[in-house]
C-alpha positions in Angstrom: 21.3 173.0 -20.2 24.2 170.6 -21.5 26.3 172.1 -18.9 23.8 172.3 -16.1 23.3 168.9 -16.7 27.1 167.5 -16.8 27.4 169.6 -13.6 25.0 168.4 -11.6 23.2 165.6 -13.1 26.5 163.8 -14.4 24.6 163.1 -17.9 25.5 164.6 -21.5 21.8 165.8 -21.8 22.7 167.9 -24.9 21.5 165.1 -27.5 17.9 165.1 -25.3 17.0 168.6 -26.9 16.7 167.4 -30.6 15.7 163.6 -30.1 14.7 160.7 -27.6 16.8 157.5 -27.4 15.6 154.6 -26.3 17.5 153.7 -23.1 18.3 157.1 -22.3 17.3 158.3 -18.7 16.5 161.5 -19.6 13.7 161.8 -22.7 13.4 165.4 -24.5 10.2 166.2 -22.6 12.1 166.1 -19.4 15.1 168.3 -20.8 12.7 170.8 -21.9 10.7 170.8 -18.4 14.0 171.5 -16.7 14.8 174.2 -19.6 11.7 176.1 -18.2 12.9 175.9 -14.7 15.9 178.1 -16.2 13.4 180.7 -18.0 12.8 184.3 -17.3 15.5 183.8 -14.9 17.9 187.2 -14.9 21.3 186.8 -13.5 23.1 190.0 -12.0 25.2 191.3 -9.2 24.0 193.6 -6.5 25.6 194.8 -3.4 24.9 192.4 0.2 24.2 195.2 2.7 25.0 193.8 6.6 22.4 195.2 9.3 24.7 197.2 10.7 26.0 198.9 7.7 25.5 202.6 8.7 27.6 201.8 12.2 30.5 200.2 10.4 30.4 202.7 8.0 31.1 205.3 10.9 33.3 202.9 12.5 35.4 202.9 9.4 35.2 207.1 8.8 36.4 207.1 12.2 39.5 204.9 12.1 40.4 206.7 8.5 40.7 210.0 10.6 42.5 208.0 13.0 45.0 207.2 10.6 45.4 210.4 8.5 48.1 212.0 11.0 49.9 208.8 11.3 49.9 208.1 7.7 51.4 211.8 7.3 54.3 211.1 10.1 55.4 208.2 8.1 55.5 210.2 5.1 57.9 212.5 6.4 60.3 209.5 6.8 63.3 208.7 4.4 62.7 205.5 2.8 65.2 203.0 3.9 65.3 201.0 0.5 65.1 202.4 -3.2 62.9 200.2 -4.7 62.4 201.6 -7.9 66.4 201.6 -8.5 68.0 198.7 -10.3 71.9 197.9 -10.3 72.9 195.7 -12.9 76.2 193.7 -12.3 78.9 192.7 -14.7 80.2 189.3 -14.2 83.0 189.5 -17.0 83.8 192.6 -15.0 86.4 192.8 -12.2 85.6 194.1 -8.9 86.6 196.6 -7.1 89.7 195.7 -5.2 90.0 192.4 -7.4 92.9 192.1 -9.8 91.3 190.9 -13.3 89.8 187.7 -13.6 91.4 184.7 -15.1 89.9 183.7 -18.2 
C-alpha cells in the first residue's frame, strides 16, 4: 500500500495503517478501504493469444520450411572470419621485418 500510494497518490501513506494524524489527508479508515480494493487479487502471467493465431502459426511453419534449404546452403560455406580465435600481440616484441626496437 506504502508503495501504491507513493506511486500514484504521491503520499507516504505507510504511517496511515497504524494511526490517524490530524492534518493528514489520508485517515487509517481510508488506507484500509483502499487495502481492500487490493484483496483477493492474484497476480500472474498467461499467454495473449491474437485472433488469428492458428493462421500465423501456419504462416510461420511455412516460412521455417522455407528457410531449412537455405539455412543448409549457407552451412556448406567456409566462414570468412574465425571468431572464436584470438591473437595476442607483443608490443616489447619486434615485428617481422623490423630491426629491434629502441628502448
Amino acid at each position: 500500500m506504502s508503495t501504491t500510494g507513493s506511486a500514484f497518490l504521491g503520499l507516504t501513506i505507510g504511517c496511515a495503517r497504524c494511526h490517524n494524524h490530524k492534518f493528514d489527508p489520508i485517515s487509517q479508515a481510508d488506507y484500509y478501504a483502499v487495502t481492500a480494493v487490493f484483496q483477493g487479487v492474484r497476480h500472474g502471467e498467461r499467454a495473449l493469444r491474437p485472433a488469428d493465431a492458428a493462421a500465423r502459426a501456419e504462416q510461420a511453419e511455412a516460412l521455417r520450411r522455407e528457410l531449412k534449404p537455405l539455412d543448409a546452403q549457407l552451412a556448406s560455406f567456409q566462414p570468412v572470419a574465425q571468431p572464436l580465435r584470438v591473437r595476442l600481440l607483443d608490443d616489447s616484441a619486434p615485428l617481422a621485418g623490423e630491426g629491434a626496437r629502441p628502448a
